[in-house]
N, C-alpha and C positions, 0 to 999 in steps of 0.2 A: 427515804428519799422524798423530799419534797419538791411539788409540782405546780405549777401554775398553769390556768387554763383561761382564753379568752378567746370571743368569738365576735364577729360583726358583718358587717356587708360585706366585706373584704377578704371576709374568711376565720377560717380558727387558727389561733397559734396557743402552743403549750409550750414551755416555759421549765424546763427542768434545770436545779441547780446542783453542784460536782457535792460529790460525799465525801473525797478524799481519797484516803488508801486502799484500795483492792485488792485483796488477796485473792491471788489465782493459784488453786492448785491444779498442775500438769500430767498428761498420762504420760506414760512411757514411749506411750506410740502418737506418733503426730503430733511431736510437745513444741517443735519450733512452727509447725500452721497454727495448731491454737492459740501459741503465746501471741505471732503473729495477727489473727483476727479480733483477738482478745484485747491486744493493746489497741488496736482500732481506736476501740467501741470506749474505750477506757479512755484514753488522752480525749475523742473527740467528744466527749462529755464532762472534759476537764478537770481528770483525776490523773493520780498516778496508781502505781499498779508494784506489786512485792508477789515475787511468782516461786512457787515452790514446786519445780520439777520432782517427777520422779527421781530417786537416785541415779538407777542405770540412764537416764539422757540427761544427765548433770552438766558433763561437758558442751553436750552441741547445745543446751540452752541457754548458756553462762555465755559460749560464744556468740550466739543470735544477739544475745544481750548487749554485747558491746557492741556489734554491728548497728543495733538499734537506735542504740544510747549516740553513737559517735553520727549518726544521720541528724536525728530527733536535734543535737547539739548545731550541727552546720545550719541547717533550715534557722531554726527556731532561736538560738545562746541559751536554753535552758539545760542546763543537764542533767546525766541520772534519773528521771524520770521513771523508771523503769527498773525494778530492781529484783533481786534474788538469792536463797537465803544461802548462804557460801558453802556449808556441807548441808546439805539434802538429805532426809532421813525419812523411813517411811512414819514416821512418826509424826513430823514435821507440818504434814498436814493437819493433825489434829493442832498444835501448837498455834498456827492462824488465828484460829477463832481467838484466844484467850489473849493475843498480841493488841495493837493497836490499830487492825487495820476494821473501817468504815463496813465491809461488807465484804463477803465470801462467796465466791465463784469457786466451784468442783466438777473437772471434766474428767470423762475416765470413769471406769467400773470400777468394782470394791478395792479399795489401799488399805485395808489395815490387816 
């Protein structure tokens, strides 16, 4: 991630630029608040974000996700922003890393 830093009379401002795709891996527990806070901090640094729940909360994150996606779309006309990998595997998390995404987020105790 690169940063830019400047300072004056007027104050300091830093300057950070989007890395792209974020892989978020999800716990099982509190997987739609963290996807939730997660995606925050993601779009408002102007990335997108590939989230790999747990398996057992597959369902309610894949739905969060179109809730999200179908808002993020009315607001904004961008879509899909937001996305998740269709069967979830605990394996899946290691998979991330060796994908195409910019930088890896891991919330959650031991998955493998």
């Amino acid at each position: 991630m690169r940063s830019d830093a400047r300072s004056d009379r007027s104050g300091l401002c830093v300057i950070e630029r989007p890395v792209g795709v974020i892989g978020m891996v999800l716990p099982v527990t509190h997987s739609v608040p963290t996807m939730a806070g997660n995606a925050i901090n993601v779009l408002a640094g102007g990335n997108t974000a590939l989230f790999a729940p747990h398996p057992s909360a597959k369902r309610v994150a894949q739905y969060a996700l179109r809730l999200f996606n179908r808002e993020i779309e009315r607001e904004c006309g961008v879509a899909n922003v937001l996305t998740t990998i269709a069967e979830p595997a605990l394996r899946r998390g290691t998979d991330l890393p060796a994908s195409k995404v910019a930088l890896l987020c891991v919330t959650g105790g031991p998955w493998w």
